[in-house]
C-alpha positions in Angstrom: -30.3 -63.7 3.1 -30.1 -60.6 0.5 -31.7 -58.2 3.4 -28.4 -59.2 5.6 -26.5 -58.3 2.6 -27.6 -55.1 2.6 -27.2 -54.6 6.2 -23.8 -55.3 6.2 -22.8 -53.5 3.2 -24.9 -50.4 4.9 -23.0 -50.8 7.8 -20.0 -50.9 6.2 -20.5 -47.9 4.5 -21.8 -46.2 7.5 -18.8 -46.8 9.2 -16.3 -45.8 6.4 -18.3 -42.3 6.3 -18.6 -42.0 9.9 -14.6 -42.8 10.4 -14.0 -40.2 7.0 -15.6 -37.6 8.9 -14.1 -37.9 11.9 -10.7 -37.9 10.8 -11.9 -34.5 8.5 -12.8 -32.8 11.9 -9.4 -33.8 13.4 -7.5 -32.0 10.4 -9.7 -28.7 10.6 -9.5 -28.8 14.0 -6.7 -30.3 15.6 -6.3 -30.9 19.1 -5.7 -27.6 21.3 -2.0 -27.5 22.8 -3.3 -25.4 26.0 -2.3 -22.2 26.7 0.6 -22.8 27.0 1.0 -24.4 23.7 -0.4 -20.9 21.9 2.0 -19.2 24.2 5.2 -20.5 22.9 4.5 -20.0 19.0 4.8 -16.3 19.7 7.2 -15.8 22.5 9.6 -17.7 19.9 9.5 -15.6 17.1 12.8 -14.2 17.4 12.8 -9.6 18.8 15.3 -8.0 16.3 17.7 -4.8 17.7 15.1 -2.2 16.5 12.1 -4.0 17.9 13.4 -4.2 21.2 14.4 -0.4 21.0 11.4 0.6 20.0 9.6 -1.5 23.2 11.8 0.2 25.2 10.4 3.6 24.2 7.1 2.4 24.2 7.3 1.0 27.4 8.8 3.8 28.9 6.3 6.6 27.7 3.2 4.3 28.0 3.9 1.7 31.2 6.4 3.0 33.3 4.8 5.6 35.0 2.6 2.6 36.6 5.2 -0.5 36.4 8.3 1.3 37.1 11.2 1.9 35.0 12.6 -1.6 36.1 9.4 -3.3 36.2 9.6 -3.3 39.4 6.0 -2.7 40.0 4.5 0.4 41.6 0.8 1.6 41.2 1.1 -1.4 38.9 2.2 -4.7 39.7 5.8 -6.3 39.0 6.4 -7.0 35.5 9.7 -8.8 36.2 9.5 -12.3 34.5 5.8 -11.9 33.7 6.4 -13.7 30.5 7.1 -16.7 32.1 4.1 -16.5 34.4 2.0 -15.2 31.4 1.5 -16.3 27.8 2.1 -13.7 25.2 -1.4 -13.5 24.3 -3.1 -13.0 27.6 -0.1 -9.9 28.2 -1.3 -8.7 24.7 -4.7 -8.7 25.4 -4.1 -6.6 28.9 -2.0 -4.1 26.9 -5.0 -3.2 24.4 -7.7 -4.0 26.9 -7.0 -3.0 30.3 -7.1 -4.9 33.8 -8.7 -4.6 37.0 -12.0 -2.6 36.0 -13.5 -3.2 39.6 -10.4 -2.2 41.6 -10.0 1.1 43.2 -6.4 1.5 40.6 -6.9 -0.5 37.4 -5.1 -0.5 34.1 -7.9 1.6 31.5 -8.1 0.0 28.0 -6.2 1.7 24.7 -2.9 1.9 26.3 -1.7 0.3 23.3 -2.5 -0.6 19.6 -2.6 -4.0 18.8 0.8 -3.5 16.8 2.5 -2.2 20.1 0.7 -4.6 22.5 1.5 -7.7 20.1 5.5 -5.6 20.6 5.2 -5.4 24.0 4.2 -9.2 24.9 6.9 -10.2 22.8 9.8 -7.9 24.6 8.5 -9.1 27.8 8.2 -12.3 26.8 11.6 -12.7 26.2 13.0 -11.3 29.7 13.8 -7.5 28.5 16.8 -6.1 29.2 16.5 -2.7 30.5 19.1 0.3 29.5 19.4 0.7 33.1 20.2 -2.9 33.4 23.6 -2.5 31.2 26.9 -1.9 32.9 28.1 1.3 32.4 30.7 1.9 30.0 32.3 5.2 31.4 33.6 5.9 34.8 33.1 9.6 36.9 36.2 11.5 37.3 
């Protein structure tokens, strides 16, 4: 009678330790959201004025030439509305890393710095508006 006693007390503490450590692995490491998930926590962190000037330049001296001025595409595929095909992360990645190593035209790595890919995934994240884009203000004579 006292060795079921001590069965059931060990399983009872078995299972309290068992059930303690599970729910500690399930607050260190939540459940993953998908990519999708990742991809919104940085396409909402809001792109100030200056930012989005300053992505503007960038894009224009270091992507343009392949992307077009529009990104339209041209040695480089479209970029028009890539941030909804695209999370932030994987367009930041392809700005530092490159793309397209065994194709005959491929995107080379160091484009960017992190800073300025982590700039650029934001700006096209958020559907960039292009100076080209605005209405013009003043009329030819």
């Amino acid at each position: 009678m006292h060795f079921i006693k001590n069965i059931r007390w060990t399983l009872f503490f078995l299972i309290v330790a068992v059930s303690i450590g599970a729910y500690s692995i399930l607050v260190a490491y939540p459940p993953s959201k998908g990519k999708q998930g990742r991809a919104k926590a940085v396409a909402s962190e809001p792109i100030s004025a200056a930012e989005e000037l300053n992505a503007v330049a960038l894009y224009s001296m270091t992507c343009a030439a392949c992307h077009g001025q529009r990104l339209e595409g041209g040695v480089g595929p479209s970029l028009v509305g890539i941030g909804s095909r695209i999370p932030p992360t994987k367009i930041e990645r392809i700005a530092q890393r490159g793309k397209g190593k065994n194709k005959p035209v491929s995107m080379p790595p160091g484009l960017a710095t992190p800073e300025e890919a982590r700039l650029l995934a934001r700006w096209l994240a958020a559907g960039p508006k292009l100076a080209m884009d605005a209405p013009e203000t003043g009329q030819a004579k």
